[in-house]
C-alpha positions in Angstrom: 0.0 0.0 0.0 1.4 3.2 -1.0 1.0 5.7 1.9 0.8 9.1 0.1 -1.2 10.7 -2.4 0.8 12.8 -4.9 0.8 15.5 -7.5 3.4 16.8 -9.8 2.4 20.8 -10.3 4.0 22.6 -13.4 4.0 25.5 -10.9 6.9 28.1 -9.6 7.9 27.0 -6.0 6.1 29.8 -4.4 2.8 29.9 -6.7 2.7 25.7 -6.1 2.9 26.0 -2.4 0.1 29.3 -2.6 -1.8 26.6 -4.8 -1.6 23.8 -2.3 -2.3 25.8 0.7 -5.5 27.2 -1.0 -6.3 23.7 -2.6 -6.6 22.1 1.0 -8.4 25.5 2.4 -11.3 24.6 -0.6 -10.9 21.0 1.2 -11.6 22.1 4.5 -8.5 22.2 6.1 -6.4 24.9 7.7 -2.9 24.5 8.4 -1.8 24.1 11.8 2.4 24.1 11.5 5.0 24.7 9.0 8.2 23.0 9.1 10.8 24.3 6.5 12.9 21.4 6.4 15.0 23.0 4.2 16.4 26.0 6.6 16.3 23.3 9.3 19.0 21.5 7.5 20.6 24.8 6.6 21.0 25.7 10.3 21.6 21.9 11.6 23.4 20.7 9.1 24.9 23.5 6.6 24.1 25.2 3.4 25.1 21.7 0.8 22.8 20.0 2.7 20.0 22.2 2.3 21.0 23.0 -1.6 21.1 19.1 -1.7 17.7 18.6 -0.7 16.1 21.7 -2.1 12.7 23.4 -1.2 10.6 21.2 1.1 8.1 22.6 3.5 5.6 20.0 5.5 2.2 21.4 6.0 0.3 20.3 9.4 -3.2 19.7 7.5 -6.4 19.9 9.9 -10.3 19.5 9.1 -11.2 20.2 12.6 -14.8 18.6 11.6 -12.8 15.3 10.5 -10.9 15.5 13.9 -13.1 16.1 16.4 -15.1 12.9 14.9 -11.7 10.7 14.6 -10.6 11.9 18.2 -13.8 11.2 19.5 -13.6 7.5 18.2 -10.7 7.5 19.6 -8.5 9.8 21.8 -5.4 8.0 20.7 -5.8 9.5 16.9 -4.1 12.8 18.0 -0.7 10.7 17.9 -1.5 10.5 13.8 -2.8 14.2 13.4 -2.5 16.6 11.5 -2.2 15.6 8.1 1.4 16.0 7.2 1.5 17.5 3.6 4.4 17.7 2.0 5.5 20.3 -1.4 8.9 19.8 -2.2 11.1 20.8 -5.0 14.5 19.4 -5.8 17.9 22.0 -7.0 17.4 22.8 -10.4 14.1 21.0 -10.9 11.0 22.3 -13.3 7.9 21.0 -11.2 7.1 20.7 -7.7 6.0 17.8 -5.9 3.2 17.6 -3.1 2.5 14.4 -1.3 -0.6 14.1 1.2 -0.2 10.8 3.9 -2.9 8.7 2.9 -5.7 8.7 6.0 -6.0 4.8 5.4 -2.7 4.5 7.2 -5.0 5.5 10.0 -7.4 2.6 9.8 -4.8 -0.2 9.7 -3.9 1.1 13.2 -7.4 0.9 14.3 -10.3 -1.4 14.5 -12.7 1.2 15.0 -15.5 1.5 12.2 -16.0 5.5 12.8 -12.2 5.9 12.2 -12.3 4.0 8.7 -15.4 5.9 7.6 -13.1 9.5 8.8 -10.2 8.3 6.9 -12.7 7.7 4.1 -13.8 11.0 4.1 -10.2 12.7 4.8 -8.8 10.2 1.9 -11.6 12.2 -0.6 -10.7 15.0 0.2 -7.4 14.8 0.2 -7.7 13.3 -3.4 -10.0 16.4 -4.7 -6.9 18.3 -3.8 -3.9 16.8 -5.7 -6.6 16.0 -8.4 -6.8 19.9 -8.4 -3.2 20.9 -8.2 -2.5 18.7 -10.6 -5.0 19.4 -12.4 -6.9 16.7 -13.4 -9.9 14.7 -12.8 -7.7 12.0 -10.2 -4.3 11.9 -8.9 -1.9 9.7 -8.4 
């Protein structure tokens, strides 16, 4: 099982990560935390580090209406939230990447039917939005 959803946007770095921001807003969600990786590794580990990794930001993603319901199920959930979406974009490269954690990594940690049918509705929506950064009727 592949535990992301992705898209490939033909998109600036800047004008993908505007579009991803406002694709998951359409969705529902807001975003909760930001972690530049990238000026994480350039003050951790140096400036070749974060030229060899590039642009890469990880976007806490929250529905609160798709939380409260998951945390209600069960408590426990909040180890798995937010959503961690990631837009990325290697040295030199012409597109930028997003990937989404897929929610159903979520239900094979649970036995709990209201927690599948969350990540069902999470996994949707999640899918509307690399279908729309990429796009195109379904993404990858």
């Amino acid at each position: 099982m592949s535990y992301t959803y992705t898209a490939v946007v033909p998109l600036s770095w800047e004008n993908a990560l505007e579009k991803t921001r406002a694709a998951l807003a359409a969705e529902g969600f807001g975003i909760l935390s930001e972690i530049n990786v990238r000026a994480t590794f350039a003050a951790k580990l140096g400036e070749d580090a974060a030229e060899e990794l590039g642009d890469y930001i990880i976007l806490g993603a929250c529905n609160p209406q798709l939380a409260r319901r998951a945390l209600a199920a069960e408590p426990e959930m909040g180890a798995l939230l937010p959503c961690n979406v990631v837009v990325r974009r290697g040295t030199g490269a012409t597109e930028t990447i997003v990937h989404a954690v897929d929610p159903q990594t979520m239900v094979q940690l649970s036995d709990s039917p209201a927690v599948r049918e969350v990540a069902d509705d999470a996994g949707t929506r999640l899918r509307a939005v690399m279908a729309d950064l990429a796009g195109t009727a379904a993404a990858v």
